[in-house]
N, C-alpha and C positions, 0 to 999 in steps of 0.2 A: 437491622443488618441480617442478610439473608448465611443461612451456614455457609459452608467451606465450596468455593466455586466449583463449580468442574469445567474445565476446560480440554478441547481437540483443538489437536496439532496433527495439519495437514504436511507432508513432505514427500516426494519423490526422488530419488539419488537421481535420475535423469535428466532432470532439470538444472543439477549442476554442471553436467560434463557436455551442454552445447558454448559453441565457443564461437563469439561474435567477430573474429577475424584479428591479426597482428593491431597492434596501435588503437584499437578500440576500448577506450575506457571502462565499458560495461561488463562485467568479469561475473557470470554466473555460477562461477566454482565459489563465489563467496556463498553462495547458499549452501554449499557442503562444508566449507568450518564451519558454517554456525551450527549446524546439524549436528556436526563431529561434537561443537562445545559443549550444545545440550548435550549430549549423550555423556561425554566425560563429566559432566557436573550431575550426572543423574538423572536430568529433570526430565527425560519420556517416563520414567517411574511413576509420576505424579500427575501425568497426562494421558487422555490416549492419544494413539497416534494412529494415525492414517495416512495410505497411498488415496489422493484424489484420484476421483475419476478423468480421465480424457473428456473435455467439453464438446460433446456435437456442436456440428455446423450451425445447426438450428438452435443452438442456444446462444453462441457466437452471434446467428441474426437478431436474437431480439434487442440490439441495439445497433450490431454494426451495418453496414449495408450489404444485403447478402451479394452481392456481386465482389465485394471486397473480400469477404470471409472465402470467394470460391478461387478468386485469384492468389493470397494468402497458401490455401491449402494446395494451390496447382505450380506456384512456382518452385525453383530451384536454381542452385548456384550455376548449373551449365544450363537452365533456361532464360535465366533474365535477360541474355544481351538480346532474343528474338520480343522480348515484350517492352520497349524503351517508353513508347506511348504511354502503358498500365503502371509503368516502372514510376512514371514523372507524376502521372495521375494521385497515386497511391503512397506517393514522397517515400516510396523504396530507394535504397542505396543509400550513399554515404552517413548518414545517422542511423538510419534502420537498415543494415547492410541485410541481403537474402543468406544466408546457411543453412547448413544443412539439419534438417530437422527443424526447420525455424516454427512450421505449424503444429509440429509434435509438444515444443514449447509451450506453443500460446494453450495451445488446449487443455497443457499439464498444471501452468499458473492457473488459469481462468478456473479450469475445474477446482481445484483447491478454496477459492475464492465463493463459487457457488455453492459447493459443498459447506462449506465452514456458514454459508447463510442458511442454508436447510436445516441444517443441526439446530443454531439459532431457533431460528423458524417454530420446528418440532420438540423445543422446549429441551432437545438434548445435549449442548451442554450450555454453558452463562457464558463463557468467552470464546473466543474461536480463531485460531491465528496457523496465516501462511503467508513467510517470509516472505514465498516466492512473487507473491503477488503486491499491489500498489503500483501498479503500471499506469500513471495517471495524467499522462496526457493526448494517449491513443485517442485519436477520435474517429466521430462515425463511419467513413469512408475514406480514411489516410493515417496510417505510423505517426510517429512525429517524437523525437525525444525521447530514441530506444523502445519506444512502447509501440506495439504492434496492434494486442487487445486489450481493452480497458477492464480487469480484471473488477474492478472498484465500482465500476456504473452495474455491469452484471449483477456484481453482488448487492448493488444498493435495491436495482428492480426487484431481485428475488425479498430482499427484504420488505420492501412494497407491501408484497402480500397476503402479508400478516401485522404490518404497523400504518398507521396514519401516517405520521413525522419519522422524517429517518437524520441525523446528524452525521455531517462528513467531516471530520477533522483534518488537518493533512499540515506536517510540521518537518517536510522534506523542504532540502533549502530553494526547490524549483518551485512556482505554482500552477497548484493543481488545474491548470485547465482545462484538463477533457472533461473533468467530470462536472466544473462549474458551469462550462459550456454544454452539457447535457442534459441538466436540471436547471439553466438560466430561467426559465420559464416560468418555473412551478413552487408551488408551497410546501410542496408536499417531503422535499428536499433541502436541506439548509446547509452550504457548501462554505467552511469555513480553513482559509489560508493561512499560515504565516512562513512568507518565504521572501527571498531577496527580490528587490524589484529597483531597476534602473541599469543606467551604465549599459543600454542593451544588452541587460542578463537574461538568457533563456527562461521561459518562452516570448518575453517582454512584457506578457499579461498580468494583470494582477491589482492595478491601480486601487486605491481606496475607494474613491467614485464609481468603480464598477460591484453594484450593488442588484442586479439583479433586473429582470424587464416581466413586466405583464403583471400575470399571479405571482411571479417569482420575486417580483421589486423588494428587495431589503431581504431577501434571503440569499444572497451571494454576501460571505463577509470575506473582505481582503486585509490583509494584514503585511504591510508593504513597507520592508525591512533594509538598513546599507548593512554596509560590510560589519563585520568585527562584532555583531551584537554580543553581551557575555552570557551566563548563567542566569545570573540573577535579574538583568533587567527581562530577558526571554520567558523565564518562568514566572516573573512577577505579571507579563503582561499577560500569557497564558493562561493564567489561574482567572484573574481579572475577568476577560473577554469570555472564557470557557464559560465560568459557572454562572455568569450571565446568560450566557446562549442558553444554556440548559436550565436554566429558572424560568426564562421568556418563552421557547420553544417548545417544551417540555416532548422531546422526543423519545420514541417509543425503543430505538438502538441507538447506537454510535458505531462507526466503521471511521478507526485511527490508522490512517497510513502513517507509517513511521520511516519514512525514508532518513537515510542515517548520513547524507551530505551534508546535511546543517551540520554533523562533527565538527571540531576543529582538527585542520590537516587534512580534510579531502582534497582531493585530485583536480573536483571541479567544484568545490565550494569554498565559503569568504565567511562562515560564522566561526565561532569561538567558543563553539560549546563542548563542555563536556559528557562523558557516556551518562554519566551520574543527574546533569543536567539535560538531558533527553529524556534519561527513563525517569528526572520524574514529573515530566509531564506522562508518562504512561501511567503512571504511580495513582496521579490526579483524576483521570479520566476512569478508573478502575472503581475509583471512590463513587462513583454514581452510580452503581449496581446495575446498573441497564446491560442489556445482551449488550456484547462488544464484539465486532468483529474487527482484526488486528491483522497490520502487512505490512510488509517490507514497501521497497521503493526504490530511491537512487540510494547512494554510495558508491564511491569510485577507490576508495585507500579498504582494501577488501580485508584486511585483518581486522580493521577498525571498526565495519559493519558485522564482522560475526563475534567482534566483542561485542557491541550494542546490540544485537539481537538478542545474544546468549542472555544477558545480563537484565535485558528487556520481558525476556519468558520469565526469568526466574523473578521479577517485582509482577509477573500475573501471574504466579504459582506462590507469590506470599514467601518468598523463599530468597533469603539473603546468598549469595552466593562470595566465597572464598575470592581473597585477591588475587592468587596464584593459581596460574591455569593450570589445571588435572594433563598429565601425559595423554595427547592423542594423537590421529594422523598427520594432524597439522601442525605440529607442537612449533615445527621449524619455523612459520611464518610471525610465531608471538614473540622471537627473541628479539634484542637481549633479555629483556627484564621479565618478559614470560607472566606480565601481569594485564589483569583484566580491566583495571578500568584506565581510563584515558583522562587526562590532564584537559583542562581551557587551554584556546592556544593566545596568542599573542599581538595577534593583528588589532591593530587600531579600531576602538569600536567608534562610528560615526553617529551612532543611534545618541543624541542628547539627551538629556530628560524633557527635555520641552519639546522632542519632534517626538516620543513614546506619546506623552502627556495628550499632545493633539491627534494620534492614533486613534488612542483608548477614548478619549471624549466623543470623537466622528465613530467609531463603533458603536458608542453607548448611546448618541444619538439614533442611530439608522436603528440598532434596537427598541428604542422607545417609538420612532415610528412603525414598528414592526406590531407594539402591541396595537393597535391599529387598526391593523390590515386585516383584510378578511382571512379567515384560515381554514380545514378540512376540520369539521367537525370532534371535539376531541373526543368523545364515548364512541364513535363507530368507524371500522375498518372500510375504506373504500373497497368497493366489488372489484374482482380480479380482472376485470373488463378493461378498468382504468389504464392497466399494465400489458403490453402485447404480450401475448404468452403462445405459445405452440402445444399442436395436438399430439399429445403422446401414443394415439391411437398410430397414426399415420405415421409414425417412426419403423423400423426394421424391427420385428419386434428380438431378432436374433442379437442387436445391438443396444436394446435398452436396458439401461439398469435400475433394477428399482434400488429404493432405498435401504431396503434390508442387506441386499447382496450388498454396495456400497459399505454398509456400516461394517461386515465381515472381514473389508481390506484392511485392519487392523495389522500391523509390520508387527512379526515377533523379533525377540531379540537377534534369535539367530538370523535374522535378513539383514541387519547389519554386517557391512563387509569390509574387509579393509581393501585399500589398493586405486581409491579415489585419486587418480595424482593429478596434479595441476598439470592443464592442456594448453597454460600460456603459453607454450614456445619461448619463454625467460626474455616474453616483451612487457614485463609490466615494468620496467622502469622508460619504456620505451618513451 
């Protein structure tokens, strides 16, 4: 057991106050209570904290298609009706509506995400978490499901490297398809789900069968959930499938998106879990000492995501947190009861024991064919060749940053402000 972690926490206040339009469920002001929570609980004391960088374009291209990243950065809310063609192309509008600052966004999450893997990377800190990111079904050349850019693929190439094996976890009630679609291919990436699948539940993907193609065969795991799942059958199969993955694959990080819709009582989600029952699957994955890079995702019931955030830092700071929320900006949004953690909800769980049982069985198969397969050598790091990567030379040099300046953007206390007010326009029960 290695000493006492250290851990960076990336945040920007800017990232919360863009505002995805009336009636759009995706609410990024939840990223500023949870910000607010840590802070009323302490826990940037125990972190450091950092403003990411803005992600260049050119880092944006190393996966997405720079044509998309240039369209992205060029449109606007009184440009879109002249680009309907690019608009249809690029599955802009009504799920990925255009706003203002939308590329200001991407480049604020992404950064963060990249950032939080260089650190990694550089041995500077063991864990590395930004909410803002887990955007995980963005793909190479189209949005798709709120997600613009795939924060998570970025950061897995940057992870690349420096590791052979990288591990994707992803326990948001959606599945992770951008990024299993990314790495379907390869070994070198092992993309594992648990999310709701049928009922044409968004994205529709995710089948158990779908296990990966080429080098990549049996390194896609799906985890293909009904409604109502609880705590205990969740966690039990978690622990199960995880420590399996990481016995068999023996990967060199983990990147845990923790998208917080599996809650019970989101907006757009049908599981039954509690906050207690999320974070500890964070709790478990912490237990494998391996660099972790950690991020946000969906959530739609936005008090409930910045309680499971807050509550989610503080089991990766080892650090039990009080059941009564500390006075802060947002105090308004915890009432009545003003407490932190969240109850299971109530919905009928469909999950059997015998459709878990045959789950976990076809998992632990596809794994035992996994030990099998051919794989990246484990003693040596693939050449950085493997990974597209871009010439830092050829950059502006007036716009590049190295990584020392970056490390500087360290928020002091006093950059904390008050006066963050929610820019719902009092449509969130809309």
């Amino acid at each position: 057991m290695r000493s006492k972690d250290k851990i960076s926490y990336f945040y920007d206040g800017d990232v919360g106050s863009v505002y995805f339009g009336p009636n759009h469920p995706m609410k990024p002001h939840r990223l500023c209570m949870t910000h607010h929570l840590v802070l009323a609980y302490g826990l940037h004391s125990k972190m450091e904290v950092y403003r990411p960088h803005k992600a260049y374009p050119v880092e944006l291209a190393q996966f997405h298609s720079a044509d998309y990243v240039e369209f992205l950065n060029r449109i606007t809310p009184d440009t879109q009706n002249l680009f309907p063609s690019e608009m249809a192309r690029y599955n802009l509008g009504e799920d990925c509506p255009v706003f203002d600052n939308l590329f200001e966004f991407c480049q604020i999450y992404a950064g963060g995400t990249i950032d939080a893997a260089r650190r990694l990377n550089n041995k500077l800190c063991d864990i590395a978490i930004n909410w803002a990111g887990g955007l995980h079904h963005a793909k190479k050349c189209a949005a798709s499901g709120f997600c613009y850019i795939n924060d998570l693929v970025l950061g897995i190439l940057e992870l690349l490297k420096y590791h052979p094996r990288v591990l994707y976890i992803d326990i948001d009630v959606h599945h992770g398809d951008g990024v299993e679609e990314a790495f379907y291919f390869t070994d070198r990436v092992m993309t594992v789900s648990f999310h709701k699948y049928g009922d044409k539940f968004f994205p529709g993907t995710g089948d158990m069968k779908d296990t990966g193609e080429r080098d990549g065969r049996f390194y896609s795991i799906n985890v293909p959930l009904k409604d109502g799942i609880d705590d205990g059958s969740f966690t039990r199969l978690f622990k199960t499938i995880i420590s399996k993955v990481v016995e068999t694959y023996l990967p060199g990080a983990i990147v845990l998106q923790c998208g917080a819709d599996s809650l019970a009582g989101d907006r757009l989600g049908c599981f039954n879990l509690s906050i207690d029952g999320h974070a500890e699957c964070v709790r478990f994955v912490k237990k494998f000492n391996l660099p972790l890079l950690v991020t946000g995702g969906g959530g739609y019931t936005k008090e409930n995501v910045a309680r499971c955030w807050a509550l989610e830092t503080g089991v990766l700071l080892d650090t039990e947190l009080p059941n009564e929320i500390p006075d802060n900006d947002y105090i308004k949004y915890f009432a009545p009861d003003y407490s932190l953690k969240l109850p299971g909800g109530h919905i009928e769980n469909l999950n059997s024991k015998s459709y878990i049982g045959t789950i976990k069985m076809q998992v632990m198969e596809n794994l035992r064919c996994l030990q099998h397969a051919p794989s990246v050598q484990m003693q040596e790091v693939p050449p950085d060749y493997y990974i597209p990567d871009f010439d830092e030379d050829e950059q502006n040099p007036d716009e590049r940053v190295n990584q020392h300046t970056q490390d500087k953007h360290i928020q002091r206390d006093d950059e904390y402000y008050e006066g963050d007010h929610d820019n719902d326009n009092h449509t969130d029960d809309a």
